[in-house]
C-alpha positions as CSV (number, residue, x, y, z in Angstrom):
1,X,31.2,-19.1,-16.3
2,X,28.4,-19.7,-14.2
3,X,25.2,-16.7,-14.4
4,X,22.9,-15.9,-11.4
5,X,19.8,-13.9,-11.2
6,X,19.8,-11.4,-8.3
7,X,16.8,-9.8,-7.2
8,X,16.7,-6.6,-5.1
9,X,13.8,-5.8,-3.1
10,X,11.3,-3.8,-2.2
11,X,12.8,-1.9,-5.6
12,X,11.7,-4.7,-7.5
13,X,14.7,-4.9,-9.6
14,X,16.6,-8.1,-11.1
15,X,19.2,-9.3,-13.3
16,X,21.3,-11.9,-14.7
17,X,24.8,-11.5,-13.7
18,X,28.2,-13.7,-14.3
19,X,30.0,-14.6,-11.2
20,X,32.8,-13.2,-8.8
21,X,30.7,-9.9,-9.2
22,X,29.5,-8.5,-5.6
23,X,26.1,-7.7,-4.9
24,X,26.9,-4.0,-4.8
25,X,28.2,-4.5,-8.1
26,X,24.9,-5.9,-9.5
27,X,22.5,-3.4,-7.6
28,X,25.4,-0.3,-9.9
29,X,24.8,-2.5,-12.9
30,X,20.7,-2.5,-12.2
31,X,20.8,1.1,-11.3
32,X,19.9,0.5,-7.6
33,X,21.4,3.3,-5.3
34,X,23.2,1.7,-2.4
35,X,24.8,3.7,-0.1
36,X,29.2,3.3,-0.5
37,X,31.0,5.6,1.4
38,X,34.0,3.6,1.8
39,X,34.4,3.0,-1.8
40,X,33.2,-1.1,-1.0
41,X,36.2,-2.0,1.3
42,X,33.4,-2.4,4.2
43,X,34.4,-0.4,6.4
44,X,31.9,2.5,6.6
45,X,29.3,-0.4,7.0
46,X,26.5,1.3,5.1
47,X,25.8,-1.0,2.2
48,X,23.3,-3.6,4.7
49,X,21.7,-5.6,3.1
50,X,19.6,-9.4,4.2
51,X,19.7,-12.2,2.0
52,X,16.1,-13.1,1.2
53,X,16.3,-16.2,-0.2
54,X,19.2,-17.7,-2.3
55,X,23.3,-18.6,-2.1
56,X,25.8,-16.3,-1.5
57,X,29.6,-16.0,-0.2
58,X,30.4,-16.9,3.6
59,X,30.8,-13.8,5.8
60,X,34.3,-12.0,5.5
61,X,36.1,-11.1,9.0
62,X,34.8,-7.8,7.9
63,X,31.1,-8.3,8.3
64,X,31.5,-10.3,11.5
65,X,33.1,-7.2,13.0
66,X,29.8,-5.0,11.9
67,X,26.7,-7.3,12.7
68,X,26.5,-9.7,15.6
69,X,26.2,-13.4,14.8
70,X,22.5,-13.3,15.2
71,X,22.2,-11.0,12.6
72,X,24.1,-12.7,10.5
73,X,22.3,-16.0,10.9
74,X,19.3,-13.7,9.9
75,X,20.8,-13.2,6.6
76,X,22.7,-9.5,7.0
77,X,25.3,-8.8,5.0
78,X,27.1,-6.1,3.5
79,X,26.7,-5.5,-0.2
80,X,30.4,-4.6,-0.9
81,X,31.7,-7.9,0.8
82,X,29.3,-10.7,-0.2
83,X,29.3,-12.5,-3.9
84,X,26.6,-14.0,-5.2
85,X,27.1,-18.4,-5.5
86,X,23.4,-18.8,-6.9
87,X,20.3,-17.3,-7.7
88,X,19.6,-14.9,-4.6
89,X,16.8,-12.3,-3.4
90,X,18.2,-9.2,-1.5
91,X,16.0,-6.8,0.3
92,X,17.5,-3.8,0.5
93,X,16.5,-1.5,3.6
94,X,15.8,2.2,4.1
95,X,18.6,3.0,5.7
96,X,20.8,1.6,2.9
97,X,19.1,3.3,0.1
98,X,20.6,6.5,-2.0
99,X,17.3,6.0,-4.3
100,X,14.0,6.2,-1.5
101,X,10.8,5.0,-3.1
102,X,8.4,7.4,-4.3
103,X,5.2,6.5,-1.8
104,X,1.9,8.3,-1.8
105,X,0.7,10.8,0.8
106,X,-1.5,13.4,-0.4
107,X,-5.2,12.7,-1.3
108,X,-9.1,13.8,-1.7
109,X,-9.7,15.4,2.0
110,X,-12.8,16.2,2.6
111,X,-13.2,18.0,6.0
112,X,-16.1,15.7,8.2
113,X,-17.8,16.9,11.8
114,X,-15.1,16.0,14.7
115,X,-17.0,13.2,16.4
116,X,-14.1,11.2,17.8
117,X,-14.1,8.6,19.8
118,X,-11.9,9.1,22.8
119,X,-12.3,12.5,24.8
120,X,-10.5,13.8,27.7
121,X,-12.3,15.1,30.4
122,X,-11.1,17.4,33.4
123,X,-11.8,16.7,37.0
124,X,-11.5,17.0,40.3
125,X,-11.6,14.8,43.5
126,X,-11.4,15.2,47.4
127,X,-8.5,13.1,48.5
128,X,-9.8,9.7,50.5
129,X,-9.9,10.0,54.5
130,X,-11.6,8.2,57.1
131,X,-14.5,9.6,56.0
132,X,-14.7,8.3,52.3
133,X,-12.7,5.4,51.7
134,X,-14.0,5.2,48.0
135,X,-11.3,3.2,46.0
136,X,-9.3,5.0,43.7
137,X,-10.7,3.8,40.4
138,X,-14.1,4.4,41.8
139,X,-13.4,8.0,42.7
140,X,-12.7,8.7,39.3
141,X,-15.4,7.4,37.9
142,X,-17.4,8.7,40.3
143,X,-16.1,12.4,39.8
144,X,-16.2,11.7,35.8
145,X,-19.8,11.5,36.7
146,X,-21.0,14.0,38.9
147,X,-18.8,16.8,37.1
148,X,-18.5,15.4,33.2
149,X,-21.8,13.6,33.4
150,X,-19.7,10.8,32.0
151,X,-21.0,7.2,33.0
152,X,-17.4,4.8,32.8
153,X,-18.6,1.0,33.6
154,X,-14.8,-0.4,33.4
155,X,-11.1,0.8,33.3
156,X,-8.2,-0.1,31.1
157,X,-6.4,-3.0,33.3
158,X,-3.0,-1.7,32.1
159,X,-4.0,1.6,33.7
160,X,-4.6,0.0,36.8
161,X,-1.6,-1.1,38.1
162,X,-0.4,2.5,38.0
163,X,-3.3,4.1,38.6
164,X,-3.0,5.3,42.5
165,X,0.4,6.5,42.0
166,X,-1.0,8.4,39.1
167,X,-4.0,10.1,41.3
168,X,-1.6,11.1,44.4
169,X,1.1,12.7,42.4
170,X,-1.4,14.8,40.9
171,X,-2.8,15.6,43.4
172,X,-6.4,14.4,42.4
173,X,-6.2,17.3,39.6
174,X,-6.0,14.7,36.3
175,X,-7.7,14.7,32.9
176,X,-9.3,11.2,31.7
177,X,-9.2,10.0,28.1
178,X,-12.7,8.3,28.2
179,X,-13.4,5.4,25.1
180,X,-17.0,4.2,24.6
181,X,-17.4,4.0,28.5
182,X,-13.9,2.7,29.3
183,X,-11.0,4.6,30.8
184,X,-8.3,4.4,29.0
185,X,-5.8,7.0,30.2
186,X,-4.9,9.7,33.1
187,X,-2.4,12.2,33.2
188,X,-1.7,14.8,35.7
189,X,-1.7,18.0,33.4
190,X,-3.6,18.7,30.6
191,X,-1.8,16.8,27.7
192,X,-1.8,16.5,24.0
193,X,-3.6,13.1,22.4
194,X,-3.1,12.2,18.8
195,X,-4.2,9.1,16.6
196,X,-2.6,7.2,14.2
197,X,-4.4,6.6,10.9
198,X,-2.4,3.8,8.7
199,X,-3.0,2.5,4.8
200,X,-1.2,-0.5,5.4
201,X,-0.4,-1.6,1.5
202,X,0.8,-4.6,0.1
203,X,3.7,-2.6,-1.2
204,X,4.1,0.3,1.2
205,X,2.6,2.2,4.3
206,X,1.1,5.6,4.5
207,X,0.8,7.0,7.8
208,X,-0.6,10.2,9.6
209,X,-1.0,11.4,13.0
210,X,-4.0,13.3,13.7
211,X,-4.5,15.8,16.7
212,X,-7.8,14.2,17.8
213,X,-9.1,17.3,19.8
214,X,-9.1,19.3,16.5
215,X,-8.9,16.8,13.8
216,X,-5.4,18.1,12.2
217,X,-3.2,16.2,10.6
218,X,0.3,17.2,12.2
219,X,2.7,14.7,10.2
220,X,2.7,12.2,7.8
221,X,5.1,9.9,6.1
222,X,5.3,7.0,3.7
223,X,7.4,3.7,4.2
224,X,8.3,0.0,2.8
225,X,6.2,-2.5,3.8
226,X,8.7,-4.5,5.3
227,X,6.6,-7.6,4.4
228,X,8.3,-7.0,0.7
229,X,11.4,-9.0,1.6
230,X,9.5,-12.4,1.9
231,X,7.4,-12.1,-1.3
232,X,6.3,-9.0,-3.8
233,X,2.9,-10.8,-4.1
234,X,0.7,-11.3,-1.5
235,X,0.3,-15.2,-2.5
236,X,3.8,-15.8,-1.7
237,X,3.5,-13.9,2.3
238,X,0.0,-16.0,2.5
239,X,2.0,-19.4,1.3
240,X,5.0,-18.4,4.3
241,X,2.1,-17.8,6.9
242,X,0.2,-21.3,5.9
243,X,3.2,-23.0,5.8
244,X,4.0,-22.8,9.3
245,X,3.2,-20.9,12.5
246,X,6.3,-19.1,12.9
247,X,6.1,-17.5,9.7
248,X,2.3,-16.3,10.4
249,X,3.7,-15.1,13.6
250,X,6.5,-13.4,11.8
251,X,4.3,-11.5,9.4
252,X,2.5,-9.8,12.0
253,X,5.1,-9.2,13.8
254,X,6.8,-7.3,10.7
255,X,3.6,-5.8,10.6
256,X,3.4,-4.4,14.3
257,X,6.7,-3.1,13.7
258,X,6.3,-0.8,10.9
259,X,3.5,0.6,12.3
260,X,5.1,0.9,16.0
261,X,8.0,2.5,14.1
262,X,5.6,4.9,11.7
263,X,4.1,6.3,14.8
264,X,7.0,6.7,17.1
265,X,8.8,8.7,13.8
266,X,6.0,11.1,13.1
267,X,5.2,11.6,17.0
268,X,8.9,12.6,17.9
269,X,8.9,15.0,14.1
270,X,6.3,16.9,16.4
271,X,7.5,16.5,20.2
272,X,5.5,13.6,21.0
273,X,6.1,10.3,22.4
274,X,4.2,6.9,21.1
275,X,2.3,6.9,24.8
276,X,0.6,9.8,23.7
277,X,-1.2,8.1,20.5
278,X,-3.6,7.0,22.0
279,X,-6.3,5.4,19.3
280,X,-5.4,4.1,15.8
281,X,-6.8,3.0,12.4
282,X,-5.7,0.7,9.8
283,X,-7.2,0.0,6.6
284,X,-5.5,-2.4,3.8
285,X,-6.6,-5.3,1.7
286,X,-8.0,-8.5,2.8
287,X,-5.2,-10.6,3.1
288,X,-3.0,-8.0,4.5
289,X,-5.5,-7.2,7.1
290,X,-5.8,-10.6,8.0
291,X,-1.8,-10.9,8.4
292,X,-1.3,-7.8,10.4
293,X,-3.9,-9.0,12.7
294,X,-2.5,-12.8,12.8
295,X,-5.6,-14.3,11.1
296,X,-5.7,-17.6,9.4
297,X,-5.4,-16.7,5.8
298,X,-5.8,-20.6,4.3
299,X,-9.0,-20.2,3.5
300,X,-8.1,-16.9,1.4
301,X,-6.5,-18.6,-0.9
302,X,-8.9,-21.4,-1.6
303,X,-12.0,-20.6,-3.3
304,X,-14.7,-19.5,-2.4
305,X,-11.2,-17.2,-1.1
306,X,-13.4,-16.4,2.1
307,X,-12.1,-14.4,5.0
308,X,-11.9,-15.3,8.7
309,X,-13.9,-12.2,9.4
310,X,-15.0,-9.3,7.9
311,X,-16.9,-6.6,10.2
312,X,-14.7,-4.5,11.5
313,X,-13.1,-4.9,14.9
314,X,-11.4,-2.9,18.0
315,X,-8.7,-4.4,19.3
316,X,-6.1,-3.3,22.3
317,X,-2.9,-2.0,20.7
318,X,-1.0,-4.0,22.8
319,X,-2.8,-7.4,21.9
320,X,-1.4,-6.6,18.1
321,X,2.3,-5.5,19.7
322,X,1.7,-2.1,18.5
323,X,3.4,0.4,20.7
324,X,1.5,3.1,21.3
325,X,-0.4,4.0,24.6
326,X,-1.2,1.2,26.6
327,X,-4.8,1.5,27.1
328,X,-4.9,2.0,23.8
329,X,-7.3,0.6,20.8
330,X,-6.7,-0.1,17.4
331,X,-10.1,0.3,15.0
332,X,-9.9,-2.2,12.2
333,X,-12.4,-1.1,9.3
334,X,-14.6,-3.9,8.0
335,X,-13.5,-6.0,4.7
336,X,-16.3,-6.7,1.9
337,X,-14.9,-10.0,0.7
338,X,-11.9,-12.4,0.6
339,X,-10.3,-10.1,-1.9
340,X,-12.1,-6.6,-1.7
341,X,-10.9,-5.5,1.6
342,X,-11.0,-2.1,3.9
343,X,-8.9,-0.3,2.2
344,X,-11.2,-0.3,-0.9
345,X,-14.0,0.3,2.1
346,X,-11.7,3.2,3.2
347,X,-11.5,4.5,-0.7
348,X,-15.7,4.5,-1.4
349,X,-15.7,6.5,2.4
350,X,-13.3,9.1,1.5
351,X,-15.0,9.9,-1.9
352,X,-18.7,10.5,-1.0
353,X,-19.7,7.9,-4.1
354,X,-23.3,6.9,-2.1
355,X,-23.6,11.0,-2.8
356,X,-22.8,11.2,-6.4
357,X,-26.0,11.4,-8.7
358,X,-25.9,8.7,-11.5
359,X,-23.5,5.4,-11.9
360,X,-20.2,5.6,-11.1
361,X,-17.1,3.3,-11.0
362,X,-14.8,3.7,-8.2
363,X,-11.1,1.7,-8.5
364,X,-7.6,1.5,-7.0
365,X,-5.3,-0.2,-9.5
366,X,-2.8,-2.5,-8.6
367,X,-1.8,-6.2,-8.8
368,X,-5.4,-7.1,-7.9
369,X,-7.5,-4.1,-8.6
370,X,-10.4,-3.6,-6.6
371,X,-13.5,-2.3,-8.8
372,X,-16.9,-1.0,-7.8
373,X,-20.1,0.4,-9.2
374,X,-22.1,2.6,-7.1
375,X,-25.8,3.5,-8.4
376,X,-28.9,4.6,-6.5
377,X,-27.6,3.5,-3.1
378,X,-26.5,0.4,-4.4
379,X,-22.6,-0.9,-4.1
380,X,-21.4,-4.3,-6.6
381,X,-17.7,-5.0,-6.2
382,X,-15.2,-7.0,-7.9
383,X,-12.0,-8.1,-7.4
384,X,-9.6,-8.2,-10.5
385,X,-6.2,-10.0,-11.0
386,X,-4.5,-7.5,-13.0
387,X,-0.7,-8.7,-12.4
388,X,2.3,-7.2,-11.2
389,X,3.1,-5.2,-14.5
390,X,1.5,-1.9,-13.1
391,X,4.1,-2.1,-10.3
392,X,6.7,-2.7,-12.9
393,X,6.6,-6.6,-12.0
394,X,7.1,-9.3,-15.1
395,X,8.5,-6.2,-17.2
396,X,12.1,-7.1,-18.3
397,X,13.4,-3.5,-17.3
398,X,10.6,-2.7,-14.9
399,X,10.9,-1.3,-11.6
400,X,8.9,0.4,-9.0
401,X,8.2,4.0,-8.9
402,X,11.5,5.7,-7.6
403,X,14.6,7.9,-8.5
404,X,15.1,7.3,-12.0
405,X,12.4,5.2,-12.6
406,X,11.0,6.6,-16.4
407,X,7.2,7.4,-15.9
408,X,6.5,9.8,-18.9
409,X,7.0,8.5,-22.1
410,X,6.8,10.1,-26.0
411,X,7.7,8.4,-29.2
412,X,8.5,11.0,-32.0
413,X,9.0,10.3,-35.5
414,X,12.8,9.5,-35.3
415,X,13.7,9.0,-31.5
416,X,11.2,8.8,-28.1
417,X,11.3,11.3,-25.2
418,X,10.8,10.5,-21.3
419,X,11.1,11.7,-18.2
420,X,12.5,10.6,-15.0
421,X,11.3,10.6,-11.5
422,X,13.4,13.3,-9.7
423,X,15.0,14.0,-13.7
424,X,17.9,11.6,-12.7
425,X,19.1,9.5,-14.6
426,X,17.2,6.2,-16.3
427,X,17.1,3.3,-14.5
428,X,14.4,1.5,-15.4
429,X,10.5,2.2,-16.4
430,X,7.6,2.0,-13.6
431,X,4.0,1.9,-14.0
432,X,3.0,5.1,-15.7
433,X,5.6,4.7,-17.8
434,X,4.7,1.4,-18.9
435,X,0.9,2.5,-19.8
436,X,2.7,5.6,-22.0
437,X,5.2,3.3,-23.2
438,X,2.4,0.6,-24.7
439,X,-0.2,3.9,-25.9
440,X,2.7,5.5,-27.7
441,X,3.7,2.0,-29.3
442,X,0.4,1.5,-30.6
443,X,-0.2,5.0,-31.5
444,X,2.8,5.8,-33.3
445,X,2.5,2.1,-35.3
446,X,5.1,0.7,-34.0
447,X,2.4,-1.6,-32.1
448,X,-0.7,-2.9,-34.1
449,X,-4.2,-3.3,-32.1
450,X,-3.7,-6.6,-31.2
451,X,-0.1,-5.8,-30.1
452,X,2.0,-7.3,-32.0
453,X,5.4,-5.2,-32.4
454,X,6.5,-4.5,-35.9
455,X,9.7,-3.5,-37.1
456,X,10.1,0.1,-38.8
457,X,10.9,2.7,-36.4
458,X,14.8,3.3,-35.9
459,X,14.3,1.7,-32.3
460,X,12.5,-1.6,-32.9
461,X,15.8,-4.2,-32.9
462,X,15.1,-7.8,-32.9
463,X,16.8,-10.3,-30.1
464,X,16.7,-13.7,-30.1
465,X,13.3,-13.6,-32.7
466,X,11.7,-11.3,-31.0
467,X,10.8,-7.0,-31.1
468,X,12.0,-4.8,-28.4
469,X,11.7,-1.1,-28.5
470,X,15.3,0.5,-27.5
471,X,14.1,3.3,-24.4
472,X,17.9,4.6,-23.4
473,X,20.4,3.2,-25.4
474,X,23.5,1.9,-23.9
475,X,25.6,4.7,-25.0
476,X,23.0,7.1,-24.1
477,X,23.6,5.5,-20.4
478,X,27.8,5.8,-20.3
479,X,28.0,2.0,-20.8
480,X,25.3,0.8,-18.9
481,X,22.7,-2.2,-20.4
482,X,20.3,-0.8,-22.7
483,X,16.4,-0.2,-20.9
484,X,14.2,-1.7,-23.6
485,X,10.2,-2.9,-23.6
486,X,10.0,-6.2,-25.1
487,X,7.1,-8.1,-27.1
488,X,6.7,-9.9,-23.9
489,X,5.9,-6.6,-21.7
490,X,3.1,-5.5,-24.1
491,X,2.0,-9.0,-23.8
492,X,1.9,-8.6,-19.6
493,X,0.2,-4.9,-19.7
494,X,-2.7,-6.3,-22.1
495,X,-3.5,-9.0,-20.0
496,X,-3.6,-6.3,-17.0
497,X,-5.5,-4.0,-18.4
498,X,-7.8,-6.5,-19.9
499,X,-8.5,-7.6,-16.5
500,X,-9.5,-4.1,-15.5
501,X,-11.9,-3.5,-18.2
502,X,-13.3,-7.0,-17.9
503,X,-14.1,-6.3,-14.4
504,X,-15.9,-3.2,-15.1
505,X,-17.9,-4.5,-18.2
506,X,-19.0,-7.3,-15.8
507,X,-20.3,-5.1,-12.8
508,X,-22.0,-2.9,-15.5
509,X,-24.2,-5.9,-17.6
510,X,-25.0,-7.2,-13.9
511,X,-26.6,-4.1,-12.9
512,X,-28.1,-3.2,-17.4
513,X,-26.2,-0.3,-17.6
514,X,-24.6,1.2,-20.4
515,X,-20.8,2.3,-20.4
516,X,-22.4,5.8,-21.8
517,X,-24.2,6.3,-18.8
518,X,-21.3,6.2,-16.4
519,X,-21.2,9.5,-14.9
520,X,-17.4,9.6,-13.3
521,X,-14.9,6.6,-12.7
522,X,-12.5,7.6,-9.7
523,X,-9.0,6.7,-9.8
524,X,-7.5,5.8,-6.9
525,X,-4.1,4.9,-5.1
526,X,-0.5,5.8,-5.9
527,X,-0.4,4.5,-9.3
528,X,-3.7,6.3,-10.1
529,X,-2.5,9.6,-9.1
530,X,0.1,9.5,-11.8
531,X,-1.6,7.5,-14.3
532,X,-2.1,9.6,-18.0
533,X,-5.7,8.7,-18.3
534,X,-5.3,9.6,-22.2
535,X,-2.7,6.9,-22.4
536,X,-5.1,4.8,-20.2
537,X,-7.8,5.3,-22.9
538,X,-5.5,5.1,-25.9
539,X,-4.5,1.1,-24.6
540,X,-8.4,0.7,-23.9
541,X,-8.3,0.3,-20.0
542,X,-11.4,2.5,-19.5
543,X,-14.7,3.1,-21.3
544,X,-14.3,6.1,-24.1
545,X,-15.4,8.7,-22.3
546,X,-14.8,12.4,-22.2
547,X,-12.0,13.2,-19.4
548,X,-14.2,15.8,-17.4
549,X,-15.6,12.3,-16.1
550,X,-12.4,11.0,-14.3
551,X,-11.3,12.2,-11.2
552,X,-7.5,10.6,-10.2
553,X,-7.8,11.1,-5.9
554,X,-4.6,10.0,-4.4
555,X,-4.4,8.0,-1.5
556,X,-8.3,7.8,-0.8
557,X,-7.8,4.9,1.5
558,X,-5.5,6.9,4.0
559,X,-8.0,9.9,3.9
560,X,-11.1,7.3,4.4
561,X,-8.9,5.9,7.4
562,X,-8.4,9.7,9.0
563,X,-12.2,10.2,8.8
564,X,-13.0,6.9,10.9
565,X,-10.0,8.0,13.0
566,X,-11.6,11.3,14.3
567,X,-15.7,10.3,13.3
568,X,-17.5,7.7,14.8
569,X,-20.3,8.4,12.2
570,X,-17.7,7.5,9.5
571,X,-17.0,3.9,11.1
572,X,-21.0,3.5,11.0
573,X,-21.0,5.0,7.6
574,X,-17.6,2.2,6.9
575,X,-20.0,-0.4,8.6
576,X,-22.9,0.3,6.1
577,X,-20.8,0.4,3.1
578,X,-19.5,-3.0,3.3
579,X,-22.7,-5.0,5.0
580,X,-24.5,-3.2,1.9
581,X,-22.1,-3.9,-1.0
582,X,-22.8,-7.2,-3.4
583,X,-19.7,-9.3,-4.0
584,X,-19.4,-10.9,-7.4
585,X,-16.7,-13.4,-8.3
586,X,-15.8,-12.7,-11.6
587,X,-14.6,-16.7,-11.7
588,X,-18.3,-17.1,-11.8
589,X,-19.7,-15.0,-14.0
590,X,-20.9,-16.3,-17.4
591,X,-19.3,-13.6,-19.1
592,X,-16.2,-12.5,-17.8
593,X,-13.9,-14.7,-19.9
594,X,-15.7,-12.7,-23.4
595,X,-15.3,-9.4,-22.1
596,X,-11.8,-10.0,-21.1
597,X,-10.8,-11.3,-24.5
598,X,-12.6,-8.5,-26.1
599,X,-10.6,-5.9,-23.6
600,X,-6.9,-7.3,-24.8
601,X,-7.3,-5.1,-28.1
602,X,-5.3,-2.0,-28.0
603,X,-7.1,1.5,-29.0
604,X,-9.8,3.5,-27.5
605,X,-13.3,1.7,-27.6
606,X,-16.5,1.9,-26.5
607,X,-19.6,-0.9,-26.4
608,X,-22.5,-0.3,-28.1
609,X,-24.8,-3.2,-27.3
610,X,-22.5,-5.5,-26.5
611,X,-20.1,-4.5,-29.9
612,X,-17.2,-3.1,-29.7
613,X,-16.8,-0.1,-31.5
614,X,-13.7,2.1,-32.3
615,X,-13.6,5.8,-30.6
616,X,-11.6,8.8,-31.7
């Protein structure tokens, strides 16, 4: 009988399954939660999926009663009715899930001086006459300037073509949202204007909406990055955007989208509408920056990997599709290089690291982990490829952090001990989980320091001539397939790692300092909030040094893009960081490739003149 692998996206999830077996059967086999509230005769409709990429069964008389034929042309499908006829990627969305992905909010907030950059001002004008035929974009800029001593040189043309009908029905009582000299709204009473601050990941999007006459947040919420369902990596959505000019277009369409939808979902959580965001910020990594915006991203992915631009920008709203109000402007932070982009900008902003006495290391971990040193005013970055395994990619049971996803991990003498995300039941192992998983392996001996699984403990069973480690057993999940962690995933999370340490081995030697000398090393992003940095150090991913000198601060790029939201001297400060930082490509650098190979060793280490040397 023929076998298919089906892939399930964004929960980064796959198997290999025999035909005749639905795709809702494979997402219960795999663990993923898909809503079934009709039991799978598809007639609650809930189980949506779109086929990515792939072959599946031709739509039952069933699914052409719930979607349209356009929709079904675009892939849709219900889960319940459609049977897998070859290898097949399914993105699986929101709506559908019973297992949301676990997506981080919270991070270092450090309260900054209100300085933003739209204001609202109150005024008052004499209604035209014979008299004074002033026009009526005129009058208000004349009355912004006599009473607000506000000098406006243009106005929003959107606002324009309603502005007269605007004036009279107020009776020439408004209040002006003024932008660097531009008007960019009027409203008759005084009303309520927020910003939007986005970290617009590879993976997911972190929003908040930010009263921008105070400076609170009022709302935030996490979501997919719909982008997910035409590639995990962000090779594969640059490769779709080169190959054609539809599918650049479709990108940043996506990309408009989720952040149109973000902001209209937190705004009505409060009582707002989108018209009354009227400024936003988005921060994120080179290439996603460049495909949200519609840039060019072919010479991204050709070295010297250099992007089409890289100060940062203001653009209309509108301009990106991005529904919000329509004078509105969007603030793009500036990128360092092709692959250290604004969202690591964002990160060094939020944390103050120009401010912190002695070297430090600042880093947000992911599939390319962005690394820099900061010492005596002076910023070095690096960009390294770490891989997919700290976002559960490559790893035979891996799986992004959400419901059930093991992320603690304890081998004992006779068994191992984990825990779940929301303690439900196991159904796979994401990124903190994997970094326990390979310190406990090598700390209990059942991996030696070059990695290399040996046999001994009552778990190790050998498949097809190699080691795996049995995590929950298949009787310990009703039935279920065994979650193990393979030879091959210790193999994925050294080369990761290595990459890390490589990285920061290289920044330090460029700059002669000593790994004893680092003062702190900030950890940043979603994985790094719930990283073990003892299990970190046990694998050898950081220097040895004593914990008080690692600080793990959440989502530092969404807090650096709230400051530049409501501070105009925090886009300067943005602006100085990345003009001022040194780039080096680690492709070039004479001794990357020996410091990686020397960072693939298990165990905690430190380098004494170049040696390695074995810490407790």
């Amino acid at each position: 009988m023929s076998e298919f692998t089906v892939e399930f996206q964004p929960i980064g999830r796959r198997g290999k399954f025999q035909a005749r077996q639905s795709v809702m059967d494979c997402a219960r086999k795999l663990g993923v939660g898909l809503s079934n509230v009709c039991g799978g005769k598809g007639t609650c409709g809930k189980c949506k999926v779109q086929l990515v990429t792939g072959a599946v069964s031709e739509p039952t008389s069933r699914e052409k009663t719930v979607f349209p034929p356009f929709q079904l042309q675009s892939g849709w499908r219900l889960a319940c009715q459609t049977f897998p006829t070859g290898d097949c990627v399914v993105h699986v969305p929101v709506e559908s899930m019973t297992t949301p992905q676990r997506t981080q909010l919270e991070g270092l907030e450090v309260p900054v001086p209100l300085k933003a950059p739209v204001k609202a001002h109150r005024v008052e004008m004499a209604a035209p006459s014979l008299h004074d035929t002033l026009g009526d974009a005129d009058r208000l800029k004349r009355a912004l300037r006599e009473q607000r001593h506000v000098r406006c040189d243009r106005i929003d043309f959107g606002l324009m073509s309603t502005l007269s009908e605007k004036l009279r029905e107020c009776e020439w009582h408004c209040q002006a949202l003024v932008r660097n000299g531009e008007i960019i709204s009027v409203c008759g009473k005084p009303c309520r204007y927020l910003g939007l601050a986005v970290d617009f990941g590879t993976t997911k999007l972190a929003g908040y909406l930010i009263d921008m006459s105070t400076g609170k947040t009022l709302a935030s919420k996490g979501v997919m990055n719909p982008q997910i369902s035409y590639g995990e990596d962000i090779i594969s959505r640059c490769n779709m955007a080169i190959a054609s000019k539809e599918g650049a277009v479709q990108m940043q369409r996506l990309a408009a989208n989720a952040i149109s939808e973000l902001g209209a979902v937190m705004a009505a959580e409060i009582g707002a509408t989108p018209e009354d965001v009227v400024e936003a910020v988005v921060v994120g990594n080179t290439a996603m920056h460049h495909l949200y915006l519609g840039l060019p991203v072919r010479q991204l992915a050709l070295a010297p990997f250099v992007p089409a631009v890289s100060g940062d920008l203001d653009i209309k709203a509108r301009d990106l599709g991005i529904r919000i109000a329509p004078g509105a402007y969007v603030h793009v932070l500036p990128n360092i290089a092709g692959f250290v982009g604004a969202d690591h900008v964002s990160m060094l902003l939020a944390t103050d690291v120009l401010r912190v006495k002695g070297p430090t290391v600042a880093l947000d971990i992911g599939t390319n982990t962005e690394v820099s040193l900061v010492h005596d005013g002076n910023i070095s970055s690096v960009s390294c490829a770490s891989g997919p395994a700290f976002e559960g990619g490559h790893i035979k049971d891996g799986m992004r952090a959400g419901t059930g996803a093991i992320e603690r991990v304890r081998i004992t003498k006779d068994g191992v001990e984990y825990e779940t995300i929301d303690d439900a039941p196991p159904v796979g192992i994401c990124g903190s989980g994997i970094i326990d998983m390979v310190a406990q392996l090598y700390l209990a001996g059942v991996a030696d320091g070059g990695g290399r699984m040996v046999p001994g403990h009552p778990r190790v069973q050998c498949r097809d001539g190699l080691y795996e480690f049995v995590l929950a057993s298949q009787e310990e999940r009703n039935g279920m397939a065994a979650i193990v962690f393979t030879q091959h995933d210790i193999r994925e999370l050294q080369l990761g790692k290595a990459a890390i340490r490589a990285g920061i081995r290289t920044l330090l030697e460029a700059s002669h300092i000593d790994e004893h000398e680092i003062v702190e090393i900030i950890i940043a992003g979603a994985f790094g909030s719930y990283l073990d940095v003892s299990s970190a150090l046990d694998i050898g991913m950081f220097p040895a040094l004593p914990p008080e000198r690692f600080r793990q601060v959440g989502n530092a790029a969404g807090m650096g893009a709230k400051r530049a939201l409501i501070s105009t001297d925090q886009r300067s400060e943005a602006r100085s960081i990345a003009t001022g930082a040194q780039y080096i490509e680690l492709a070039g650098s004479p001794n990357f490739n020996q410091n990686f190979i020397q960072a693939v060793r298990l165990g905690r280490y430190r380098l004494v003149n170049g040696k390695r040397e074995e810490a407790d």
